[in-house]
C-alpha angles and dihedrals in degrees: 000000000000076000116054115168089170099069121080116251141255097261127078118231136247128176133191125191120219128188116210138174120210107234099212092052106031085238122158115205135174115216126196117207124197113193135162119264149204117289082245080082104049117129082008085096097054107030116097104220093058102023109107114266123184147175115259099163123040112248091002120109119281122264128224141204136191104260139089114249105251095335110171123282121253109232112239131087116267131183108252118224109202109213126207119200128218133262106305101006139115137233094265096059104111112029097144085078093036105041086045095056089043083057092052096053103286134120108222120199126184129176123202108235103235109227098032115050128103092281086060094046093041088056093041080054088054101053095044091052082054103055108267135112140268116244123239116293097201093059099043095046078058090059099051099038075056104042097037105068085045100050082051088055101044089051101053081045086054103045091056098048099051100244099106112049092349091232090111080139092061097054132090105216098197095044099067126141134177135222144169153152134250105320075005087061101051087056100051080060085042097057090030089066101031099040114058088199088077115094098169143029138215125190125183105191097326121220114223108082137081119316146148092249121096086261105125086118086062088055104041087052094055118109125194090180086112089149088204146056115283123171109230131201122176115188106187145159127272092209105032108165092191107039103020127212100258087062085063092050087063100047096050090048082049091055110107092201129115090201103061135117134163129221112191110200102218125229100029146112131218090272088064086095102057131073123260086032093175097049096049095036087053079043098048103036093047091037102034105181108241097265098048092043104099080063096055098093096055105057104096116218117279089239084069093049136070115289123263093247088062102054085041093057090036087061111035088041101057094021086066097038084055094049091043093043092052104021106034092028086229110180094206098046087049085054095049086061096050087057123086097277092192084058090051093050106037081058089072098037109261117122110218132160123220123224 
């Protein structure tokens, strides 16, 4: 094809880390930014001996991501596409979409929401094992629906100013997008309605319908008077044990946009939208943490769903062609969408349903 979103871009990738307060709410938060950078770096992202690795766990092997630690920017404008992460992640979950889009002329930001990211869960996991209890989930769901659209918007806001990343030359302020996964999700539907500056969206397995979790505060929250136009793409799971597929149905009926369309990847689960999917979905599925654990026996072993490579292309694929279709007003990007989307992809082997 002349138009080939799978495939990773011409521009290497660097990435910087900034950590912020907010001011008005005395709020810390650690953003991650992806850009593209200089041909000197080129290889350097994806080799392993010169990509960025890091420690996210205490005492548990490093991670790595495809980008080069504070390589030097590459000079242009580029549309920025802000990025949320779930329930008890972290802002580099899901670097195999970020770092991809970075690679195909976009600048990526993500912050961690303090309060609700993996360092939280794994001490909420502590102080259960020891005895303790839990606190209470509905206040602090409150918080976060609270916390989470303005943590989005502080970002972006920080982004073009400079002071987060530093790289505000290399932004087009008119060209921003949104995406997310899972809580990350609900709140991509969240900003898109509540920030003018988004002109697409991007949602990874929302949060916000119906589901067997204690979340009626996420879908009462959340609000589809968008008064505008905002493209909308949800990419979601066929088989998703946490946030089931009726729940989808109901977003994307919700959705007040004429321009919206979902694509539901078969055979997989809501870990299908994160890196190392094999490892999180095993980790998640055999440790569920005490909140998510009346849905544990019904997640089914990675070895009997789609493999990782699948969801990876799945979602880096559509997910660019959306943001180039509706950011970049790419044609053939645009076209690429028009065409049967489950042909294109069966013809790589991945099995997905259109809505």
């Amino acid at each position: 094809m002349s138009y080939d979103p799978f495939s990773r871009g011409p521009y290497p990738v660097g990435v910087r880390t900034t950590d912020i307060v907010d001011s008005e709410r005395n709020r810390p938060l650690s953003v991650e930014v992806w850009y593209p950078a200089l041909d000197t770096h080129v290889g350097q992202d994806t080799s392993p001996a010169t990509r960025d690795s890091y420690d996210l766990i205490p005492g548990f092997p490093s991670a790595w991501q495809e980008a080069v630690r504070d390589a030097a920017p590459r000079a242009g404008k580029y549309p920025l596409v802000a990025f949320s992460h779930g329930f008890g992640g972290h802002r580099r979950q899901s670097t195999f979409l970020c770092t991809h889009l970075a690679s195909r002329g976009y600048v990526v930001a993500a912050p961690d929401h303090t309060g609700n990211t993996i360092f939280d869960m794994i001490q909420w996991m502590m102080t259960v094992q020891s005895g303790g209890e839990l606190p209470d989930l509905i206040g602090l769901l409150d918080g976060f629906i609270g916390n989470r659209p303005v943590d989005i918007r502080f970002t972006i806001d920080g982004v073009l100013s400079g002071s987060i990343g530093g790289i505000a030359a290399l932004v087009d302020a008119e060209r921003i997008g949104m995406s997310g996964h899972s809580f990350g999700g609900w709140t991509t539907l969240m900003v898109a309605g509540r920030d003018p500056r988004i002109r697409a969206a991007l949602p990874l397995a929302p949060a916000g319908g119906k589901t067997p979790l204690p979340a009626d505060p996420l879908r009462d929250a959340l609000d589809f008077n968008w008064g505008r136009e905002v493209p909308t793409l949800f990419l979601v799971a066929d088989g998703d044990s946490i946030l089931p597929l009726p729940g989808m149905h109901e977003l994307l009926e919700r959705t007040p946009s004429k321009a919206k369309r979902m694509l539901i990847l078969e055979n997989a689960d809501h870990m299908h939208f994160c890196d190392r999917i094999e490892e999180i979905h095993e980790l998640f599925r055999m440790m569920p943490p005490p909140i998510f654990d009346q849905v544990a026996g019904s997640i089914r072993p990675i070895s009997e769903l789609c493999p990782a490579d699948h969801a990876y292309q799945f979602v880096r694929g559509l997910g660019l062609a959306h943001m180039d279709a509706h950011l970049k007003g790419d044609e053939a990007a645009a076209r690429f969408l028009s065409d049967d989307l489950a042909t294109t992809l069966r013809s790589r082997g991945i099995s997905a349903t259109t809505v």
